[in-house]
Every structure is written in structure tokens, then in C-alpha cells.
Backbone atoms as SQL, in Angstrom:
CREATE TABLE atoms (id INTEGER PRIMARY KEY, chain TEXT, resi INTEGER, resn TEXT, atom TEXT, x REAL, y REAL, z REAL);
INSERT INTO atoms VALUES
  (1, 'A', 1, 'UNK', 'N', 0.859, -1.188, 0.000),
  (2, 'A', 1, 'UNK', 'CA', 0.000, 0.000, 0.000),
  (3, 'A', 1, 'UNK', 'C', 0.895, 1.238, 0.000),
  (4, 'A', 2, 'UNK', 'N', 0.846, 2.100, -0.878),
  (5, 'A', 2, 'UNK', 'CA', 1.466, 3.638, -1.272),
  (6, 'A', 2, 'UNK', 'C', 1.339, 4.501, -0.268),
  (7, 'A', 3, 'UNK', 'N', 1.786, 5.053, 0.406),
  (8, 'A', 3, 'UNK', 'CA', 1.616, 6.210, 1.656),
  (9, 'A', 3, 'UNK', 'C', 0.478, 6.942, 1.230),
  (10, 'A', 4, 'UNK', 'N', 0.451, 7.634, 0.373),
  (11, 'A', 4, 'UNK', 'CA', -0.675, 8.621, 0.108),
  (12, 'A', 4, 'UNK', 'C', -1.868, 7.852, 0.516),
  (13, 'A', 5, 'UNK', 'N', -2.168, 6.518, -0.340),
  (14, 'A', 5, 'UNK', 'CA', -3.228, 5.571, 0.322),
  (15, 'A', 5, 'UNK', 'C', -3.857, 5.847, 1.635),
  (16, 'A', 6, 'UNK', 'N', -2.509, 5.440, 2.560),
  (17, 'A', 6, 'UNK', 'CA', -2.401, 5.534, 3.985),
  (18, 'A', 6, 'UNK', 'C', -3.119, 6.869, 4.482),
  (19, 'A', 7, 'UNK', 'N', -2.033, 7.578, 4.015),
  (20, 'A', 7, 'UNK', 'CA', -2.289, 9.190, 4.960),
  (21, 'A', 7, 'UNK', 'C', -4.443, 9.702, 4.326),
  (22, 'A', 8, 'UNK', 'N', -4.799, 9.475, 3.493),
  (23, 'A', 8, 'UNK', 'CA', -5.999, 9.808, 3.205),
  (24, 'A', 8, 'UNK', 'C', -6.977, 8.752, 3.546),
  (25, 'A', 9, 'UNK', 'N', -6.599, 7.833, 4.558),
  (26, 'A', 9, 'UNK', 'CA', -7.068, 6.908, 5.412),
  (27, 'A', 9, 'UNK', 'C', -8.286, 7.594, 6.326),
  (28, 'A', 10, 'UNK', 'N', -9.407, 7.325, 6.522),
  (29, 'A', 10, 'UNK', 'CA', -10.277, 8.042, 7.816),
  (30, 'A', 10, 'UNK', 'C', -9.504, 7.651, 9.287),
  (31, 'A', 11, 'UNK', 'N', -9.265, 8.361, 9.933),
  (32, 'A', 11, 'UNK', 'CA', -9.037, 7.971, 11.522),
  (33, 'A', 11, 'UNK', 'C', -9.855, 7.431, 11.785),
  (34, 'A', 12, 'UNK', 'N', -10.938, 7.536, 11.641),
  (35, 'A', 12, 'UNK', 'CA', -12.122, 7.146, 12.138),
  (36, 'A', 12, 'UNK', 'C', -12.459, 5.556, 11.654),
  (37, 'A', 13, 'UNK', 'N', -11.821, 5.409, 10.677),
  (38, 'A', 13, 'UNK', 'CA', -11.974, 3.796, 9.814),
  (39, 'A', 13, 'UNK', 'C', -10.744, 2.895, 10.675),
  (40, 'A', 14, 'UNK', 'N', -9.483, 3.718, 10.884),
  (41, 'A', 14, 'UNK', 'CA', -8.605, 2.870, 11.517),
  (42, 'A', 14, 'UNK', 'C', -8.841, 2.451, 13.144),
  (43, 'A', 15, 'UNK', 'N', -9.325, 4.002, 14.141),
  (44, 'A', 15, 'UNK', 'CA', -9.904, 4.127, 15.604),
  (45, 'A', 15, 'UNK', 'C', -10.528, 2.721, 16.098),
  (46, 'A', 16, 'UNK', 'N', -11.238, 2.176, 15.564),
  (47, 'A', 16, 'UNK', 'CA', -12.001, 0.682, 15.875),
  (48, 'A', 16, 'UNK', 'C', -11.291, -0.029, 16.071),
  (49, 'A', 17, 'UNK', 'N', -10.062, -0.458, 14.766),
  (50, 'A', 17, 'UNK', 'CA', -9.173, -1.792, 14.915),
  (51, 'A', 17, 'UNK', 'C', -8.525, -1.649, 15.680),
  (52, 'A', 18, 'UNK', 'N', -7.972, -0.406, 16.204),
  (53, 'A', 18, 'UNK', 'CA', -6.962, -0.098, 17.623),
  (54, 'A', 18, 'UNK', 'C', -7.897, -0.800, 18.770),
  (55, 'A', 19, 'UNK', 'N', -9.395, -0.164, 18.636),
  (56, 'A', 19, 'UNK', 'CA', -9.915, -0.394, 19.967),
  (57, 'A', 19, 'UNK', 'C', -10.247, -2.032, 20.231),
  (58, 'A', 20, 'UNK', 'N', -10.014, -2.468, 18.941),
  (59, 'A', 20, 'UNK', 'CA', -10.743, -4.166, 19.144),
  (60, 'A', 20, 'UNK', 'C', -9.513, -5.154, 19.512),
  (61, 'A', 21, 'UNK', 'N', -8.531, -5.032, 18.700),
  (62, 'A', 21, 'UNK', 'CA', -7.001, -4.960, 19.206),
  (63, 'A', 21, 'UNK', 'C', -6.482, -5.379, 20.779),
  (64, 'A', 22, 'UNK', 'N', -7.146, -4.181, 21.535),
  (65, 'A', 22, 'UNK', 'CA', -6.861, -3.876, 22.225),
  (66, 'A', 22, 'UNK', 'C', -8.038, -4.437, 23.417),
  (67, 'A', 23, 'UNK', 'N', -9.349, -4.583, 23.178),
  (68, 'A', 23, 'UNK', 'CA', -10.152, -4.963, 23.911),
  (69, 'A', 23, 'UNK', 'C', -10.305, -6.544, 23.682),
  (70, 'A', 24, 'UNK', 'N', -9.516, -7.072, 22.641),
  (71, 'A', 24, 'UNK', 'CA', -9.489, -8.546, 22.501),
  (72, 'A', 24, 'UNK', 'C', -8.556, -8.995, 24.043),
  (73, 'A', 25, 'UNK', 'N', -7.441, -8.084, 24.216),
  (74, 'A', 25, 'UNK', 'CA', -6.501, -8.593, 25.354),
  (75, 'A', 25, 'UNK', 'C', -6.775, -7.622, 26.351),
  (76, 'A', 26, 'UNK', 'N', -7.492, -7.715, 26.776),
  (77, 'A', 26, 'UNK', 'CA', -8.618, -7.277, 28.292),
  (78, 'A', 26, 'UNK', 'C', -7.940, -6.200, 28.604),
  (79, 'A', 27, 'UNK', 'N', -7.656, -5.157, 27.032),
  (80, 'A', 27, 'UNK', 'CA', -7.397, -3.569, 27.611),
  (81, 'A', 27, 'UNK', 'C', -8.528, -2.742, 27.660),
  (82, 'A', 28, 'UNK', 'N', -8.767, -1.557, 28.126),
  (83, 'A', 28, 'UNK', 'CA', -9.980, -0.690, 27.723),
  (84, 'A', 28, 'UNK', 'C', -9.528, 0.157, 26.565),
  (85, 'A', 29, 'UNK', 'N', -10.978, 0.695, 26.295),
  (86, 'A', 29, 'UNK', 'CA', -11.234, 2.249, 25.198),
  (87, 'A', 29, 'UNK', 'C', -10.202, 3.651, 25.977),
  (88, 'A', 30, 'UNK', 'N', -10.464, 3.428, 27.033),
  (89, 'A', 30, 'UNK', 'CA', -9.908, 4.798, 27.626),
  (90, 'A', 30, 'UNK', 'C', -8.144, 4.345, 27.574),
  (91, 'A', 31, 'UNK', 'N', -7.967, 3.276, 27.745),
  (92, 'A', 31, 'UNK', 'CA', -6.315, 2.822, 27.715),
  (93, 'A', 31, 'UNK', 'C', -5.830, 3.158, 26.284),
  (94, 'A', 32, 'UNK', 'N', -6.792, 2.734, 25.739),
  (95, 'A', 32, 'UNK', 'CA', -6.290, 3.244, 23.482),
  (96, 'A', 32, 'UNK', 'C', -6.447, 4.715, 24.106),
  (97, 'A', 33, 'UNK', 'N', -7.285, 5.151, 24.133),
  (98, 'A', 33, 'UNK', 'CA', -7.572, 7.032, 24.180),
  (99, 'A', 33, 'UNK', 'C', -6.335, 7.377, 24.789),
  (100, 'A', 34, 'UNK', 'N', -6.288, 7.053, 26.161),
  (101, 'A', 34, 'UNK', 'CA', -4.720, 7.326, 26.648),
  (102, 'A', 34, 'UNK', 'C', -3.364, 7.531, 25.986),
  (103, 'A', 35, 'UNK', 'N', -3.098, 6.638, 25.394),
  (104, 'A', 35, 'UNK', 'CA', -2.059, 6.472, 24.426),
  (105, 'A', 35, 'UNK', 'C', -1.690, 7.317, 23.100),
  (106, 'A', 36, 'UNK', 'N', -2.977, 7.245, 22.679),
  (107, 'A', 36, 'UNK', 'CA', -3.301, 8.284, 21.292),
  (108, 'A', 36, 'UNK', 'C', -3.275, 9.851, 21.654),
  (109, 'A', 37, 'UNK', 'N', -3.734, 9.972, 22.925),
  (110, 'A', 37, 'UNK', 'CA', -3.695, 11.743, 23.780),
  (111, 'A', 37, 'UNK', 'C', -1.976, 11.538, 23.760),
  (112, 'A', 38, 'UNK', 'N', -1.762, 10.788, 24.950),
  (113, 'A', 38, 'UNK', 'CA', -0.318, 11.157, 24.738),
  (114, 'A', 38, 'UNK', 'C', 0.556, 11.066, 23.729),
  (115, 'A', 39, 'UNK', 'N', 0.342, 10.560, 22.682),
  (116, 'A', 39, 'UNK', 'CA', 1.147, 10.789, 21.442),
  (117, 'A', 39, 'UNK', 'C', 0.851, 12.028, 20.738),
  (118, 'A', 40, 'UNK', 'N', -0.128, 12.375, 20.653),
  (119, 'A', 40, 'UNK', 'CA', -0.432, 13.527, 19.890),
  (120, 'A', 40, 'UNK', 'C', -0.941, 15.033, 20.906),
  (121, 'A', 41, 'UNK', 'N', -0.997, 15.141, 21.887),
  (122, 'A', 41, 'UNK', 'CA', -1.531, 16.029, 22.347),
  (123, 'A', 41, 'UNK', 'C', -3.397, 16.129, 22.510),
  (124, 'A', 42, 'UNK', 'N', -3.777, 15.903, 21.870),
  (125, 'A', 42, 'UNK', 'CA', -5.496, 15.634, 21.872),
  (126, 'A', 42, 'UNK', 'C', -5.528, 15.452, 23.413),
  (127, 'A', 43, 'UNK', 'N', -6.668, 16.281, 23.434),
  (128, 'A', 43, 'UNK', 'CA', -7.762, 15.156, 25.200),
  (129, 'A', 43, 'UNK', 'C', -8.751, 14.594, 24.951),
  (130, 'A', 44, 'UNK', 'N', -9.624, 14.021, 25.504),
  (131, 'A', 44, 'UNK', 'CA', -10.638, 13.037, 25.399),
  (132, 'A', 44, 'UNK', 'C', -11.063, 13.825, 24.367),
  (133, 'A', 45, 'UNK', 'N', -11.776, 14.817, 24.688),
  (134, 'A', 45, 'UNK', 'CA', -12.970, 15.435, 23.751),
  (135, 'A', 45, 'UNK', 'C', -12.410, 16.447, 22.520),
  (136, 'A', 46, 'UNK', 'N', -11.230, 16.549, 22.360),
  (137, 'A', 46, 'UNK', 'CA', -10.698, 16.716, 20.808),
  (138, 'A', 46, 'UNK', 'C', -10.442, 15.725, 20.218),
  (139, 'A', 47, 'UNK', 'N', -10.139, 14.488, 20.802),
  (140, 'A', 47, 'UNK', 'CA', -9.952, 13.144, 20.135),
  (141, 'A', 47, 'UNK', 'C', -11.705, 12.738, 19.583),
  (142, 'A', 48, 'UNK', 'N', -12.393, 12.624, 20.612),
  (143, 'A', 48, 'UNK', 'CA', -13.267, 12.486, 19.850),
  (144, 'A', 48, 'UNK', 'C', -14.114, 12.927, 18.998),
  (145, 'A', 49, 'UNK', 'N', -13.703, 14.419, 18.822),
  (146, 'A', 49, 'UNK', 'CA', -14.294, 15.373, 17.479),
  (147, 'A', 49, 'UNK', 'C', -13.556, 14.979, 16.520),
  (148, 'A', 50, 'UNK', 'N', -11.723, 14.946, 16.027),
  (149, 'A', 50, 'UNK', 'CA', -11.352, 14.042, 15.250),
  (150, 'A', 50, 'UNK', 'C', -12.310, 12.686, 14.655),
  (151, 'A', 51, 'UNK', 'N', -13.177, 12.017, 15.623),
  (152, 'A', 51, 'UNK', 'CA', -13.124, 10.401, 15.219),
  (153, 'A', 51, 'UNK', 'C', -14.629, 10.793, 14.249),
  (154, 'A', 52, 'UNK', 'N', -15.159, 12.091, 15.440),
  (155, 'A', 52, 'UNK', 'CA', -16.663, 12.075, 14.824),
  (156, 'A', 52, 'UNK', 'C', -16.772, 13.290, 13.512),
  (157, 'A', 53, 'UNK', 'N', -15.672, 13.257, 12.710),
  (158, 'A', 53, 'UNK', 'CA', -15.336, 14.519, 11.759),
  (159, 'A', 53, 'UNK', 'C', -14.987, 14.307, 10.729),
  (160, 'A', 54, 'UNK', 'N', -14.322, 12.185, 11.158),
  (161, 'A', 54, 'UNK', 'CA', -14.241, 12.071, 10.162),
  (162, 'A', 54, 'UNK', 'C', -12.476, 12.377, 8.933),
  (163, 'A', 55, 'UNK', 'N', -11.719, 12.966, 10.188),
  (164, 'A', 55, 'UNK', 'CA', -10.782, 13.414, 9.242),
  (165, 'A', 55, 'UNK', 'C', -9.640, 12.161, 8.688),
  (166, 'A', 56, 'UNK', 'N', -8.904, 12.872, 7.590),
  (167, 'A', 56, 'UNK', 'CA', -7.932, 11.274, 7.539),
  (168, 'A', 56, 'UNK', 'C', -6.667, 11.466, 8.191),
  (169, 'A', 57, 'UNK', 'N', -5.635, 10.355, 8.610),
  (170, 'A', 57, 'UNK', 'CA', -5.022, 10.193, 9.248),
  (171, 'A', 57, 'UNK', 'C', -3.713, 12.148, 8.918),
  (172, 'A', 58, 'UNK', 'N', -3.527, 12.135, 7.320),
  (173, 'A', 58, 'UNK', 'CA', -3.008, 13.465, 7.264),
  (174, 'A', 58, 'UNK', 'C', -2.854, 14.734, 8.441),
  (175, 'A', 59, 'UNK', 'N', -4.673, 15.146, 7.675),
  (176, 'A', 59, 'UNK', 'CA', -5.024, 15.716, 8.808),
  (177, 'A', 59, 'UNK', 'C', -4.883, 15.612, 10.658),
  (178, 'A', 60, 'UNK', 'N', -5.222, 14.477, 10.606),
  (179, 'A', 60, 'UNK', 'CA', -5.279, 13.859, 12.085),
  (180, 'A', 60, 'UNK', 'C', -4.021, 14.211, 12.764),
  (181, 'A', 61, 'UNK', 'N', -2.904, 14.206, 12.241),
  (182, 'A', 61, 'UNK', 'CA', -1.769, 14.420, 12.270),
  (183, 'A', 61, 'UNK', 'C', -1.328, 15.898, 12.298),
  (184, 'A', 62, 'UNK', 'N', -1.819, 16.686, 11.468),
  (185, 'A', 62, 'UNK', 'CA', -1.688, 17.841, 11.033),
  (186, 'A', 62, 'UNK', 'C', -1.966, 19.016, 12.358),
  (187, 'A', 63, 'UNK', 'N', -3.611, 18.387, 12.515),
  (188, 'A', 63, 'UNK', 'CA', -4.088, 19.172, 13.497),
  (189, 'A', 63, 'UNK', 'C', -3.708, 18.893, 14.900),
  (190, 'A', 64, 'UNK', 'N', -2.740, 17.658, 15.101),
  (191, 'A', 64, 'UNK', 'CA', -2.636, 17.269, 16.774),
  (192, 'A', 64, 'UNK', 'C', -1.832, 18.327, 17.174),
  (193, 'A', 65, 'UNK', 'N', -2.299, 18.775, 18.505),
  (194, 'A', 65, 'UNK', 'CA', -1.654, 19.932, 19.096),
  (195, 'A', 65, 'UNK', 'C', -0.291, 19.813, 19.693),
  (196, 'A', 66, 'UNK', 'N', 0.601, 18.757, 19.322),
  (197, 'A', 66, 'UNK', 'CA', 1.907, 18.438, 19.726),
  (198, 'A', 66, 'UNK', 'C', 2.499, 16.852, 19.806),
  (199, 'A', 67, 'UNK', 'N', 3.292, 16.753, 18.954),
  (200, 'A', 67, 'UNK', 'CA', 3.670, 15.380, 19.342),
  (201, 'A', 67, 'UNK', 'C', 4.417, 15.387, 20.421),
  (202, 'A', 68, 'UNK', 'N', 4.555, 14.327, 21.107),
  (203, 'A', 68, 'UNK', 'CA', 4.988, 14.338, 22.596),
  (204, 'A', 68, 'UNK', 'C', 6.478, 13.977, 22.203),
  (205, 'A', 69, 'UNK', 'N', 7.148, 14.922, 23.262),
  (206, 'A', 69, 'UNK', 'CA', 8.424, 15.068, 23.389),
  (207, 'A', 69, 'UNK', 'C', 9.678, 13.857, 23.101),
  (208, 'A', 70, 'UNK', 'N', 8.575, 12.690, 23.797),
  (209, 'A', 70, 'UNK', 'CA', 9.973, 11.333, 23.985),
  (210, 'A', 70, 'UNK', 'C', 8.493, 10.453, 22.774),
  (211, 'A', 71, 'UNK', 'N', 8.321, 10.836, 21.947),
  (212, 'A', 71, 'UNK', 'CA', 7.803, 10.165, 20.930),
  (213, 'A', 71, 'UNK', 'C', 8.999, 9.464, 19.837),
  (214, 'A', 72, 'UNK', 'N', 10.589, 10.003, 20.003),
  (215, 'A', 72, 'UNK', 'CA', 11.217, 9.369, 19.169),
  (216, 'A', 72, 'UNK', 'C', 11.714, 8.295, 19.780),
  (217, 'A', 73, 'UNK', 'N', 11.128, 8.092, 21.720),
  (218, 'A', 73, 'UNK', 'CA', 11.886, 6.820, 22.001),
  (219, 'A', 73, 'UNK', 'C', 11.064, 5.598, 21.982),
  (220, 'A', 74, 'UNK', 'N', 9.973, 5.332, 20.962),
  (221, 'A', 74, 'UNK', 'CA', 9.303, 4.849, 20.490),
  (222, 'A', 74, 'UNK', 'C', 9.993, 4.080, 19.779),
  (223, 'A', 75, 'UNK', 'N', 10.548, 3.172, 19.382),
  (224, 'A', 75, 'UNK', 'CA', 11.630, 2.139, 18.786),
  (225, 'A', 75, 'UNK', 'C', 11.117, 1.082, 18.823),
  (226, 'A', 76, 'UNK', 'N', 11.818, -0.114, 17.903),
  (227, 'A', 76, 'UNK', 'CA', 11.375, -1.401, 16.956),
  (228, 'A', 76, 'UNK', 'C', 10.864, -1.698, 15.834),
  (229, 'A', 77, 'UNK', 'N', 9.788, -2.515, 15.407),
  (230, 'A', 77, 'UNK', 'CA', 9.287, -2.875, 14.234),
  (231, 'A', 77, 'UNK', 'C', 7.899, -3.063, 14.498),
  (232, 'A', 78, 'UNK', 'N', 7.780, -3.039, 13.158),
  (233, 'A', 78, 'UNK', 'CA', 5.953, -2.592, 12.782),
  (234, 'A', 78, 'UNK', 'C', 5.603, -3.118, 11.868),
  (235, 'A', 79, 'UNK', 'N', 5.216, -4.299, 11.301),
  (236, 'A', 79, 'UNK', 'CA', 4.928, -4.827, 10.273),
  (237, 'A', 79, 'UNK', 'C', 6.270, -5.071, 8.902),
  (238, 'A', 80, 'UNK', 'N', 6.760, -5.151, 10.167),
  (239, 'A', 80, 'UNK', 'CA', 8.733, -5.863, 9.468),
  (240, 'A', 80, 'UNK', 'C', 9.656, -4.461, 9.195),
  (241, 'A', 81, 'UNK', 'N', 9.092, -3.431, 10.298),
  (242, 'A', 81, 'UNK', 'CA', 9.996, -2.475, 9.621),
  (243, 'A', 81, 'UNK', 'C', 10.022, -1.388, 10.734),
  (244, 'A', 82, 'UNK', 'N', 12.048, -1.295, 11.043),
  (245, 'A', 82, 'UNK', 'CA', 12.252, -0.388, 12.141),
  (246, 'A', 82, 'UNK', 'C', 11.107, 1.049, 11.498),
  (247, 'A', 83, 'UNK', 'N', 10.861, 1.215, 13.128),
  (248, 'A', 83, 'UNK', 'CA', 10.388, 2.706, 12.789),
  (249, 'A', 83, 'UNK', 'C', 11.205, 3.632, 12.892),
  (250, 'A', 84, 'UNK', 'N', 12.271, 3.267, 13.573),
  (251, 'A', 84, 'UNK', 'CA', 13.203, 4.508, 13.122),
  (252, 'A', 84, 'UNK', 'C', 13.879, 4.736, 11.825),
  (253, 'A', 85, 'UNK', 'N', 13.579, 3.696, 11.048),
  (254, 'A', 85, 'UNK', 'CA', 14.209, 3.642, 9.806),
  (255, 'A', 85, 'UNK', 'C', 12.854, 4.514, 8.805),
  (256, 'A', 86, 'UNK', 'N', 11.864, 4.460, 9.141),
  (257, 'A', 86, 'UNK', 'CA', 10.897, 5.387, 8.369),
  (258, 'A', 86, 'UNK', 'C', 11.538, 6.866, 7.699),
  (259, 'A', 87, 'UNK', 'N', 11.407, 7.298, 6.541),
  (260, 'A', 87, 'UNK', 'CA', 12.250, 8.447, 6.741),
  (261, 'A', 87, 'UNK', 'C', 10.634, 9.720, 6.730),
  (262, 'A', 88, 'UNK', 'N', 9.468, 9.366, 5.879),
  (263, 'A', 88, 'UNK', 'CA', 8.531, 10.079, 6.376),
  (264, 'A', 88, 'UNK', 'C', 7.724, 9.888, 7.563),
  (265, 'A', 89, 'UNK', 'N', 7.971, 11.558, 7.693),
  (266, 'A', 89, 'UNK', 'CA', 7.528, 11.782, 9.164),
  (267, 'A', 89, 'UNK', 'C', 6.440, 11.716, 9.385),
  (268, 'A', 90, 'UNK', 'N', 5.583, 11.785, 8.695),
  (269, 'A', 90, 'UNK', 'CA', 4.123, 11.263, 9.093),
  (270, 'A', 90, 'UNK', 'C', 3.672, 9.911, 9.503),
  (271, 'A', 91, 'UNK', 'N', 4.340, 9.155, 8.340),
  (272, 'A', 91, 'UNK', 'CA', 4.393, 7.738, 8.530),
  (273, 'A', 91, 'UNK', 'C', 5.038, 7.022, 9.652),
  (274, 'A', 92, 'UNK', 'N', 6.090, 7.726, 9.938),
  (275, 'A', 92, 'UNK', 'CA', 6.545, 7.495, 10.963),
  (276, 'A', 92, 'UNK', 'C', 5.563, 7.645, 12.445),
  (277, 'A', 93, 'UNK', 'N', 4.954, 8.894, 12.408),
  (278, 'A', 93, 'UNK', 'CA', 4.171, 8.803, 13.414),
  (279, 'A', 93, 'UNK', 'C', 2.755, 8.010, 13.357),
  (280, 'A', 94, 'UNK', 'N', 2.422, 7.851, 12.699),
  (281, 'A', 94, 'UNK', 'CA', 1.079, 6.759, 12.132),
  (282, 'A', 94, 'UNK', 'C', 1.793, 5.178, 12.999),
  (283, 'A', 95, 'UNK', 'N', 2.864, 5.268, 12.281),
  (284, 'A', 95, 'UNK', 'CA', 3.220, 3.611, 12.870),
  (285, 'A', 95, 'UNK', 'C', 4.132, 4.008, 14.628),
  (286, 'A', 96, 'UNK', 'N', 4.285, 5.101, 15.021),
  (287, 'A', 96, 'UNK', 'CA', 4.483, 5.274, 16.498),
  (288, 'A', 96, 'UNK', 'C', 2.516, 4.753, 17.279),
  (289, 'A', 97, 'UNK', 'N', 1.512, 5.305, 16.862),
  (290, 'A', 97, 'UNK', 'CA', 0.684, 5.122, 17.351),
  (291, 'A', 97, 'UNK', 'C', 0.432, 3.852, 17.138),
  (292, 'A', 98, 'UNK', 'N', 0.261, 3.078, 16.023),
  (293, 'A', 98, 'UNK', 'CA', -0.057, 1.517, 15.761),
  (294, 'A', 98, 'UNK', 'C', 1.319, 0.620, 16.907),
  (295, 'A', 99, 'UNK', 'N', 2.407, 1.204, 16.866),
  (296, 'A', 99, 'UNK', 'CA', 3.495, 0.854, 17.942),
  (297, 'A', 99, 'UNK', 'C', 2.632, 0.794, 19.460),
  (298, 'A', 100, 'UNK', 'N', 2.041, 1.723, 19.854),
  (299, 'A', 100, 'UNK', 'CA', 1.633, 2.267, 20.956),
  (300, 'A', 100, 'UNK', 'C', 0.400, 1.186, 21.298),
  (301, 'A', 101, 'UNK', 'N', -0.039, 0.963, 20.317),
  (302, 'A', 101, 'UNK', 'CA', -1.589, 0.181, 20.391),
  (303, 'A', 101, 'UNK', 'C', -1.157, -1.407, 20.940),
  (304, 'A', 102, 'UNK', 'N', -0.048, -1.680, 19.978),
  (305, 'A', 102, 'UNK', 'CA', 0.339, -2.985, 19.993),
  (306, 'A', 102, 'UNK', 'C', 0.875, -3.454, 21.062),
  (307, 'A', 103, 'UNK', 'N', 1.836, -2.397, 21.908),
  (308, 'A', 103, 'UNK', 'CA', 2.101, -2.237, 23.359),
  (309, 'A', 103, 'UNK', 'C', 1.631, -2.666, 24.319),
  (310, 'A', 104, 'UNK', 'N', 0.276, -1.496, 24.011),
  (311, 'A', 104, 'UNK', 'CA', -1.081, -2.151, 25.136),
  (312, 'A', 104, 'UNK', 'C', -1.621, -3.680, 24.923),
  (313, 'A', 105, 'UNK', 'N', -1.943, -3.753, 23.700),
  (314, 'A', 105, 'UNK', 'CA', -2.151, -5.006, 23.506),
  (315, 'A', 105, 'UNK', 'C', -1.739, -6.077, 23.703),
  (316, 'A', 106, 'UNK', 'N', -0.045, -5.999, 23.992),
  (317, 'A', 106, 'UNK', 'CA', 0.803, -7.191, 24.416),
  (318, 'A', 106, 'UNK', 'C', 1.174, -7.351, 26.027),
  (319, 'A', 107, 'UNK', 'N', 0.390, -6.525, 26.681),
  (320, 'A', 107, 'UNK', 'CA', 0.015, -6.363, 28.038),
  (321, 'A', 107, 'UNK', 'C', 0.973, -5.679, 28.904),
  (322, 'A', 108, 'UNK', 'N', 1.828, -4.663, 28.101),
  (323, 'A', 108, 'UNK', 'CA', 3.102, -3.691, 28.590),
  (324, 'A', 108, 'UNK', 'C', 2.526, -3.137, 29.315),
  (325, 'A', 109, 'UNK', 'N', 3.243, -2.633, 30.921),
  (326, 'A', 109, 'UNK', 'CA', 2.835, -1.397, 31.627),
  (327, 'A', 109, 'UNK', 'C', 2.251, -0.020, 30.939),
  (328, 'A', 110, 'UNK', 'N', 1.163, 0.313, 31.313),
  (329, 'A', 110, 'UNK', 'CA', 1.013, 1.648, 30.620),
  (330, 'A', 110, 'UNK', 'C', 2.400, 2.848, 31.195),
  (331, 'A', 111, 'UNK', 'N', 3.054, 2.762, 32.222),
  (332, 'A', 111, 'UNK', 'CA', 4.232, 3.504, 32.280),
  (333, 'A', 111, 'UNK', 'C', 5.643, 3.426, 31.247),
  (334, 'A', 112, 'UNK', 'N', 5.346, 2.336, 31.116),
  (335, 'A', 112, 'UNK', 'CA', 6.480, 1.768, 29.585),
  (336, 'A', 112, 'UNK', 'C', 5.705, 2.357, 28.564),
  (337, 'A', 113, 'UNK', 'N', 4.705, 2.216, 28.362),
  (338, 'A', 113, 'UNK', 'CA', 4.068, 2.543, 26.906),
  (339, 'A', 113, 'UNK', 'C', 4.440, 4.353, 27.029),
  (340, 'A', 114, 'UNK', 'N', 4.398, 4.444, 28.105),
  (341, 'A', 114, 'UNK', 'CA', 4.140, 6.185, 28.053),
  (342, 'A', 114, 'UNK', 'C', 5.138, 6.438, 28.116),
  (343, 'A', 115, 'UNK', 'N', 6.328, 5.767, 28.343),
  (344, 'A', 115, 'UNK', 'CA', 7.758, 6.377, 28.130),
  (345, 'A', 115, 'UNK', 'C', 8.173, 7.105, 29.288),
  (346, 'A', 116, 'UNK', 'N', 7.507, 7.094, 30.274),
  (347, 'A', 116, 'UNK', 'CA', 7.813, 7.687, 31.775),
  (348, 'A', 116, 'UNK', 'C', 9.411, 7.502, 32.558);
């Protein structure tokens, strides 16, 4: 799949598979929300105007009010591929959050996930 593909993706089409992901291995909705705030800056209720708006991941990206500081110590692989080796930065952060999801999902401390 071509990046452009990707980036004109709905958030809102991808938001579910994070949450099912994640609620398959007895995490919650608010534990995904957690993760996604702290990566991007969003709080509950700008995250969820994003989901209910409809925008695509671009945007989603565009408009987050800050990527978080220790977001580059986000490290490993993502579907066979360092993320630090990403050289676009968008993409790069798309697969920091799918990083983040997968985290929770594999039953990591949320203090590890958050980089604390």
C-alpha cells in the first residue's frame, strides 16, 4: 500500500481496529484514548471530534496539538519495519501510534508505553 493511500485513510476507519485490538486482550477504550492523547496532544474530547469529523489520518496528524516530546523513544518494528528507519515523518508517526496500540495489547505497563 502507497503512503498517500495511507495518509488519506479516515481515523475514524482505523480508531475501531486499535480499539478491538486492544479490547481482545482485556485492555480498555480509555487505555487506546490514553495512548493516542499522549502521542499527539489531543484530550478526550478533541480526540473524539477528530473520530466524529471524520478526518484522515493526514489531517489527524496535522491538526494534533503536539507530538509528545519522547515520541522518538518509540523504537522497533511494525509490520517488518524499524520505525526509526521510516524516513517520512508522518508515517513514521502513524506507525508510532499503531506501535503504541500494539504495546497495550501485548500487556506492557502503561508507564512503559508512556515512556515515563
Amino acid at each position: 500500500m502507497d503512503n498517500a493511500r495511507v495518509f488519506k485513510m479516515p481515523f475514524a476507519s482505523v480508531y475501531p481496529h486499535y480499539l478491538t485490538k486492544a479490547l481482545k486482550k482485556g485492555r480498555t477504550a480509555s487505555e487506546v484514548d490514553e495512548v493516542i492523547c499522549w502521542l499527539t496532544g489531543y484530550t478526550a474530547r478533541t480526540l473524539a471530534k477528530q473520530i466524529e469529523q471524520k478526518v484522515d489520518l493526514a489531517t489527524f496528524f496535522q491538526q494534533a496539538p503536539a507530538l509528545h516530546a519522547n515520541a522518538n523513544k518509540i523504537t522497533g518494528t511494525i509490520c517488518g519495519v524499524r520505525i526509526e528507519a521510516i524516513d517520512d515523518p508522518l508515517m513514521q508517526k502513524i506507525r508510532y501510534m499503531d506501535k503504541l496500540v500494539d504495546e497495550l495489547a501485548k500487556g506492557r505497563l502503561m508507564a512503559k508505553i508512556l515512556r515515563a
